[in-house]
Backbone atoms as SQL, in Angstrom:
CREATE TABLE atoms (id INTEGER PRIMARY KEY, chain TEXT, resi INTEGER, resn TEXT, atom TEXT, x REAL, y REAL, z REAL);
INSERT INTO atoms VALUES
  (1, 'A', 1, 'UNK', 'N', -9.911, 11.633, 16.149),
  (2, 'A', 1, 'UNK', 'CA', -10.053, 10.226, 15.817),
  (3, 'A', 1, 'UNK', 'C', -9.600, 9.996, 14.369),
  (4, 'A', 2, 'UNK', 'N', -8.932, 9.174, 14.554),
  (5, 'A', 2, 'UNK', 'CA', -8.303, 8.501, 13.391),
  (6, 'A', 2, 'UNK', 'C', -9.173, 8.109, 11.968),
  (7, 'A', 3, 'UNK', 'N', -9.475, 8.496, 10.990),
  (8, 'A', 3, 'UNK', 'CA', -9.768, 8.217, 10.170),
  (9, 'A', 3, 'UNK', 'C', -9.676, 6.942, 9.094),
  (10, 'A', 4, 'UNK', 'N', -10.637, 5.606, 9.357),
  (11, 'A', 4, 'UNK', 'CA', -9.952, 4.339, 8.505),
  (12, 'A', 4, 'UNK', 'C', -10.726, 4.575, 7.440),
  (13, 'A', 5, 'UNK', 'N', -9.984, 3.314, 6.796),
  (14, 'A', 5, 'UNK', 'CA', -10.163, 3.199, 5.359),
  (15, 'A', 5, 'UNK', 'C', -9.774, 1.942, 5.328),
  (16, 'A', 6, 'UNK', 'N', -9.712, 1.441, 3.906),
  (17, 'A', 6, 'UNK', 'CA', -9.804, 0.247, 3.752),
  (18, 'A', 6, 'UNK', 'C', -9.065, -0.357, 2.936),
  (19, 'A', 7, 'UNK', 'N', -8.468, -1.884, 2.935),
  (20, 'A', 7, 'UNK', 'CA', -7.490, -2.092, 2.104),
  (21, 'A', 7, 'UNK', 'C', -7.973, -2.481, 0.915),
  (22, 'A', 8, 'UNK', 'N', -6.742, -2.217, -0.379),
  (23, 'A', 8, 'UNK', 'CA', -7.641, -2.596, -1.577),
  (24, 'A', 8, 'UNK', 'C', -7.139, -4.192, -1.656),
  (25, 'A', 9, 'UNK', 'N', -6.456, -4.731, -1.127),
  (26, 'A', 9, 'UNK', 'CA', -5.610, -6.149, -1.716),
  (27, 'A', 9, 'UNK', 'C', -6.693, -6.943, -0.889),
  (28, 'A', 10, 'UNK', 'N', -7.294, -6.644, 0.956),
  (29, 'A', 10, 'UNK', 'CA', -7.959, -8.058, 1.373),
  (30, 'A', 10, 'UNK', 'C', -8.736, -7.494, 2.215),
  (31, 'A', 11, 'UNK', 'N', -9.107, -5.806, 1.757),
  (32, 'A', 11, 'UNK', 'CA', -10.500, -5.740, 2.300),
  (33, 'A', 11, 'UNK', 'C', -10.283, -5.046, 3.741),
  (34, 'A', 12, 'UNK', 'N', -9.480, -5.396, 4.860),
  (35, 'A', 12, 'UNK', 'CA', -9.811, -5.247, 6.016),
  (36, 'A', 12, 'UNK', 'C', -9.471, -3.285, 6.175),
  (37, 'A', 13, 'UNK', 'N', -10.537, -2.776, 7.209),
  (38, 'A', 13, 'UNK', 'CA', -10.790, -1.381, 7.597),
  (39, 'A', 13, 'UNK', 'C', -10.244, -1.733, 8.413),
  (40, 'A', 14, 'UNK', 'N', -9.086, -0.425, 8.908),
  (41, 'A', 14, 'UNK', 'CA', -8.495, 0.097, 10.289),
  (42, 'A', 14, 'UNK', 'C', -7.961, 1.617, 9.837),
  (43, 'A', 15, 'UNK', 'N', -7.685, 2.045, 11.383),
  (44, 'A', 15, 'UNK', 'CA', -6.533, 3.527, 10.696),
  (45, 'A', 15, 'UNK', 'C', -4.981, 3.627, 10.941),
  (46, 'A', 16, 'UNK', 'N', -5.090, 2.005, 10.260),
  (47, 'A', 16, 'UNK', 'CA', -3.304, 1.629, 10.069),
  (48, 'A', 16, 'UNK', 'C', -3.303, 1.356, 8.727),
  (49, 'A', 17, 'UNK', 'N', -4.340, 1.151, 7.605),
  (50, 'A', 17, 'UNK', 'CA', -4.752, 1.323, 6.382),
  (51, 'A', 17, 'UNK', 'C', -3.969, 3.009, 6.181),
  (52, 'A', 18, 'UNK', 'N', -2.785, 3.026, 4.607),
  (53, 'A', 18, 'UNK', 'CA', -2.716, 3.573, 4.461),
  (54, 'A', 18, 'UNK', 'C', -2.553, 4.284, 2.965),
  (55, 'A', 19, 'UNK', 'N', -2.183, 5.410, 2.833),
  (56, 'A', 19, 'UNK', 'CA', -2.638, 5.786, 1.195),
  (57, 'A', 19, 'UNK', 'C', -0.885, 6.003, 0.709),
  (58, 'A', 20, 'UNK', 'N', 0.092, 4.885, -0.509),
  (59, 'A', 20, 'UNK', 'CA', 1.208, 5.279, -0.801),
  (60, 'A', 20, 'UNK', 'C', 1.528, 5.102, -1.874),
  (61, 'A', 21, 'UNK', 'N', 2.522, 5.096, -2.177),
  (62, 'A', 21, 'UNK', 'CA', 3.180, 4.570, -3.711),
  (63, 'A', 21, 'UNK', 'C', 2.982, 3.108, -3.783),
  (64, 'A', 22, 'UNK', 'N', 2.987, 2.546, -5.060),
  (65, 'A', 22, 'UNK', 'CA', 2.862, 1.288, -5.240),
  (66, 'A', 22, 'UNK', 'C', 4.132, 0.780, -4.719),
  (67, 'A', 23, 'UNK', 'N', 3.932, 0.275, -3.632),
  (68, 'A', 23, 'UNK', 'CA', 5.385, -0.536, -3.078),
  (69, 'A', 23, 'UNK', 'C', 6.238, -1.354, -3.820),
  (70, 'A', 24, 'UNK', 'N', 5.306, -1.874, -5.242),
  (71, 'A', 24, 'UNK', 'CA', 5.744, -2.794, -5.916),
  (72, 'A', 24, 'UNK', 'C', 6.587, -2.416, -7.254),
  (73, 'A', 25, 'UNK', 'N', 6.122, -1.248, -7.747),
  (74, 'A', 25, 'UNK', 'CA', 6.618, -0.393, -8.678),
  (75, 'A', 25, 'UNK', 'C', 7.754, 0.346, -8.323),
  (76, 'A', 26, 'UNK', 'N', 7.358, 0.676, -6.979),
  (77, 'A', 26, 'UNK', 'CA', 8.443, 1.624, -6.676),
  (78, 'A', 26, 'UNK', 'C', 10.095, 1.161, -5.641),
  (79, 'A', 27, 'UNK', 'N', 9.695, -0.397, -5.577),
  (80, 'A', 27, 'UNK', 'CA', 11.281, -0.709, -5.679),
  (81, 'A', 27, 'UNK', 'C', 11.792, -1.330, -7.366),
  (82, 'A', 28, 'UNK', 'N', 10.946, -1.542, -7.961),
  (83, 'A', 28, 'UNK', 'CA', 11.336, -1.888, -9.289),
  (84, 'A', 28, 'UNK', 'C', 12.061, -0.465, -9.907),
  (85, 'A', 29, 'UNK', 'N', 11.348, 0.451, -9.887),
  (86, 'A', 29, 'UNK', 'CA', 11.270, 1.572, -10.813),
  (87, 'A', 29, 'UNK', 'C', 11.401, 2.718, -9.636),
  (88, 'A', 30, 'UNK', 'N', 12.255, 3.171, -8.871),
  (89, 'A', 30, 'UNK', 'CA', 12.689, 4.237, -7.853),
  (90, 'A', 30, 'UNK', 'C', 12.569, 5.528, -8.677),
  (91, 'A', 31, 'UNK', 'N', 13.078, 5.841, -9.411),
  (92, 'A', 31, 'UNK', 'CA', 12.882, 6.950, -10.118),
  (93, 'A', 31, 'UNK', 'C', 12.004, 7.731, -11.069),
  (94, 'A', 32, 'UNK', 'N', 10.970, 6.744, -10.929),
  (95, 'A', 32, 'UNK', 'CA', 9.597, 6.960, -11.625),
  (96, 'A', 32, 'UNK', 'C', 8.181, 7.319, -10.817),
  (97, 'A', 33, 'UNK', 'N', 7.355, 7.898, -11.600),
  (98, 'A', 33, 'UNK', 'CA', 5.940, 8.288, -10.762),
  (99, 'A', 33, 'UNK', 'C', 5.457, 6.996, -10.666),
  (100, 'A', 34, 'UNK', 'N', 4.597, 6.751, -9.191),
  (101, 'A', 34, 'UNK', 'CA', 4.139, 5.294, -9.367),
  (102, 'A', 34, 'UNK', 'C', 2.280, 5.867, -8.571),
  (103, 'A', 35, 'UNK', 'N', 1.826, 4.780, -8.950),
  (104, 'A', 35, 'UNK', 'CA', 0.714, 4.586, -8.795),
  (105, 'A', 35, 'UNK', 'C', -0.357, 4.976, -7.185),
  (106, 'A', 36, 'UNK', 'N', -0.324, 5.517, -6.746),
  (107, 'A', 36, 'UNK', 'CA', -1.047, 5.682, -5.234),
  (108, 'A', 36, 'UNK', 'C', -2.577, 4.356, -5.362),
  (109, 'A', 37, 'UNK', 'N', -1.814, 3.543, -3.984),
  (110, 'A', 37, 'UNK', 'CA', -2.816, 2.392, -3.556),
  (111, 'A', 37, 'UNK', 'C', -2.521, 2.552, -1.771),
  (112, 'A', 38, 'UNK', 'N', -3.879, 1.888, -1.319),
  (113, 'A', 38, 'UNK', 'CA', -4.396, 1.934, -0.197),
  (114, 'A', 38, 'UNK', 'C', -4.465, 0.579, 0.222),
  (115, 'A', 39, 'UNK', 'N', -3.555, 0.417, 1.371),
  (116, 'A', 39, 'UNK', 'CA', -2.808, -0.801, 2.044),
  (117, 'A', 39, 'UNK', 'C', -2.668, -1.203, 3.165),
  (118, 'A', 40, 'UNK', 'N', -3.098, -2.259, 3.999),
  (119, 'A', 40, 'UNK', 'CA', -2.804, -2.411, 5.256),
  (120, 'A', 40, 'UNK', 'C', -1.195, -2.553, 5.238),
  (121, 'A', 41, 'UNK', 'N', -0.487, -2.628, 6.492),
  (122, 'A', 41, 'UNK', 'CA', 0.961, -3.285, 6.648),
  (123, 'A', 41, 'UNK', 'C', 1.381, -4.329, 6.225),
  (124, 'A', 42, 'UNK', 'N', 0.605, -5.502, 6.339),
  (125, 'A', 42, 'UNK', 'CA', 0.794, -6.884, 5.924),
  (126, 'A', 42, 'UNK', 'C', 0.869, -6.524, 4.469),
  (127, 'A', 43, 'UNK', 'N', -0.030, -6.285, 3.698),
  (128, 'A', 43, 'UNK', 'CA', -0.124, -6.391, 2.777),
  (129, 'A', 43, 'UNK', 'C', 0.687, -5.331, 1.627),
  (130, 'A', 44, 'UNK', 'N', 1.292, -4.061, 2.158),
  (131, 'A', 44, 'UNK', 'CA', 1.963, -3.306, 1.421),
  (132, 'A', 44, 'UNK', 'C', 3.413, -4.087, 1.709),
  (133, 'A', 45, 'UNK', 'N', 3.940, -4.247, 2.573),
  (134, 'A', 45, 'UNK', 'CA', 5.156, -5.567, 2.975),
  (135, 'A', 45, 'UNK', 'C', 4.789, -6.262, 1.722),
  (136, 'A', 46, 'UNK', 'N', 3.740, -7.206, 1.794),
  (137, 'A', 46, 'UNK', 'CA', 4.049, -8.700, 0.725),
  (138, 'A', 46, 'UNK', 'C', 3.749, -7.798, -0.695),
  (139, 'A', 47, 'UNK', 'N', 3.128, -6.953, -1.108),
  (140, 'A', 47, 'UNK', 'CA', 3.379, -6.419, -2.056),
  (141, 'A', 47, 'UNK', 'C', 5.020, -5.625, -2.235),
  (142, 'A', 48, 'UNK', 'N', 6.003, -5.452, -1.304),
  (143, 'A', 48, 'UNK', 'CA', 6.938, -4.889, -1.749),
  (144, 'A', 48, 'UNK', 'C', 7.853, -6.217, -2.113),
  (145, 'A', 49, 'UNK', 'N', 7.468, -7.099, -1.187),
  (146, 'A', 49, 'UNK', 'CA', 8.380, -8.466, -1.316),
  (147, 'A', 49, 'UNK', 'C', 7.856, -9.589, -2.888),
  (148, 'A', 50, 'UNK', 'N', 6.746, -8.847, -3.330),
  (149, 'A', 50, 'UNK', 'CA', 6.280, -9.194, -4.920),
  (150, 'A', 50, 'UNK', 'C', 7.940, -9.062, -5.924),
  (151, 'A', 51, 'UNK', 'N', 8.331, -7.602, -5.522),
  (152, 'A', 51, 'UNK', 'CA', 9.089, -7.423, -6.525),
  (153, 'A', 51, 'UNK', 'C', 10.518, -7.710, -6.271);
């Protein structure tokens, strides 16, 4: 069984919540260490579409 967790941007638990690079940093800045945040889909999407 799938292990959830929870998003940090709006809260919601599932185990489609996941643990990555800052989506937002890391199309700005590709070649740099970026930050590990915990994200549903929706919300790592509109965080990549931030930048």
């Amino acid at each position: 069984m799938a292990k959830k967790k929870t998003c940090q941007k709006c809260g919601v638990r599932d185990k489609d919540v996941r643990t990555m690079p800052d989506p937002f940093t890391a199309a700005l800045y590709p070649d740099e260490e970026h930050e590990d945040v915990t994200l549903c889909p929706p919300c790592a999407v509109a965080r990549f579409e931030e930048s």
